[in-house]
N, C-alpha and C positions, 0 to 999 in steps of 0.2 A: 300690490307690488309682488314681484315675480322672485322669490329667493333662492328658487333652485340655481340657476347660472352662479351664484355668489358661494354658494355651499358648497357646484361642481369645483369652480375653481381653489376654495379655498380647501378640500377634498386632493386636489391636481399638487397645490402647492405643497402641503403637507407629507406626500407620497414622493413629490419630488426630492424634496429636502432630507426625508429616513432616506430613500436613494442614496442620495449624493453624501450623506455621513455615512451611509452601508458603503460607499464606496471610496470615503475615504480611509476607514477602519482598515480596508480589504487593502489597500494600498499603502497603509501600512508605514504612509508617511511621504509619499511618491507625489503629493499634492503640495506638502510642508518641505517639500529641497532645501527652502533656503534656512531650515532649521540644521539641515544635515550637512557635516563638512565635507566637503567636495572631494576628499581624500575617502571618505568611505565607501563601500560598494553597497546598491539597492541592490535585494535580492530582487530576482525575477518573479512575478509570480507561474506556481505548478500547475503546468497543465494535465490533463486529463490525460491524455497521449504521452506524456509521460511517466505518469504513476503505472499505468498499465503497462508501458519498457521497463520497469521494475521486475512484473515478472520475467518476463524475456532474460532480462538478466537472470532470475534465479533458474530459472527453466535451463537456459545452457551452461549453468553451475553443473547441472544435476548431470547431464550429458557429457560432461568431462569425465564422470565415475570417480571424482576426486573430492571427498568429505571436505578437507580442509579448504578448496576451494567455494564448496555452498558455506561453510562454516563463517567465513570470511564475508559474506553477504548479512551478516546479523551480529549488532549490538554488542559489546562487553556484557550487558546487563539482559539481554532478551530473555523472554521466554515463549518455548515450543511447546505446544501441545498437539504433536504429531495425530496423523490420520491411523497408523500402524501399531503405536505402540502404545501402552496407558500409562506411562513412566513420564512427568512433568518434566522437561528441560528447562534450565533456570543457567544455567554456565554452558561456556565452550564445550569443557568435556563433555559434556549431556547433550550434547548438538554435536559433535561430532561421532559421539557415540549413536548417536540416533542412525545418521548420512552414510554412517558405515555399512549399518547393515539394511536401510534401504535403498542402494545404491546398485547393490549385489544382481537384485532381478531389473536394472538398465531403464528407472521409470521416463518417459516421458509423457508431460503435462499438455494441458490441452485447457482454455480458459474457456466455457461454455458462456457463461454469464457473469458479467462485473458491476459492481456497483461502487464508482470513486465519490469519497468526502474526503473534500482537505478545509482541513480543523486552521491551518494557517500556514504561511511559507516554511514552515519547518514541521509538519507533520500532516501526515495523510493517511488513510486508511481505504483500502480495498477488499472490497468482500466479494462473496458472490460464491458460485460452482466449478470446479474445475472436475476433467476427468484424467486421470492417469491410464498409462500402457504399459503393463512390468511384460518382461520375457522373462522368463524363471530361467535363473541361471545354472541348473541342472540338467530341465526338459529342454527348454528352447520354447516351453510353450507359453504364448501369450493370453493376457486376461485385460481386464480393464476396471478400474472401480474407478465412482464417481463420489465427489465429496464436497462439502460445503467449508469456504475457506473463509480466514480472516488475515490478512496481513496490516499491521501496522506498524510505517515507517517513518523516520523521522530523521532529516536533514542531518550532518555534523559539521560542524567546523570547516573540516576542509571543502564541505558541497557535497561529499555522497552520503547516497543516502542507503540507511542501513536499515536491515528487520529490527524492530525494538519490541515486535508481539505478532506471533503468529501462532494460528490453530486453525488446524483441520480436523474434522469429522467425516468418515463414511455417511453417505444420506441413508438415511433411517429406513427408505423401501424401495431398496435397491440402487 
């Protein structure tokens, strides 16, 4: 007797079912409605395309030249660990101290390569490369550096979503 068909299928079934528990986990309760009262809101699940209008959003912070507006894109509690300076940010004033005076030489950001993980509807993380374009705001003259970033963001109360960890590093050879 032939027992592979028996081993495929129960192989199929097995794989089917971590699935369908992986996707009800991931759903988060979206399969169990009738546990949930009808008065409450399912969040949506985050897309990809949207973690990545994250940065967009911090990107045209940056381009405002207003610290207190990128400031406001990040957590009561975040922490920064700027690409420019070696001073840990851990509070507002330490992030907007930072904004202020990277702000000065007019950076604009540039997303080379992204990598989205969202850990659950309320938290996500984006990594990857980005390059910046300062103009010194002395010469006029422009440079470019490139750097390896971390953003991690995480949902609030009202639905936006705010920086709760971010760090950037210069790449290491050039």
């Amino acid at each position: 007797m032939n027992r592979r068909p028996a081993r495929r299928r129960t192989a199929v079934a097995t794989a089917t079912a971590v699935l369908a528990a992986g996707t009800f986990a991931l759903g988060a309760g979206v399969a169990g409605a009738d546990s949930e009262s009808k008065s409450e809101k399912r969040a949506e699940p985050v897309a990809r395309t949207q973690v990545l209008g994250l940065f967009d959003r911090w990107n045209a912070a940056l381009r405002t030249g207003d610290p207190e507006k990128v400031a406001d894109l990040y957590a009561k509690d975040a922490v920064l660990l700027p690409t420019v300076s070696n001073q840990v940010r851990t509070d507002r004033a330490g992030i907007l101290d930072y904004f202020e005076q990277f702000l000065r030489n007019k950076p604009v950001g540039t997303k080379i390569e992204s990598v989205v993980n969202v850990l659950d509807r309320d938290t996500v993380i984006d990594t990857g490369v980005y390059e910046f374009t300062f103009t010194d705001h002395a010469t006029g003259e422009k440079s470019t550096v490139k750097a390896r970033y971390t953003y991690a963001y995480e949902k609030q109360p009202d639905g936006t979503w705010l920086i709760v960890n971010h760090h950037s590093s210069k790449m290491p050879q050039g």
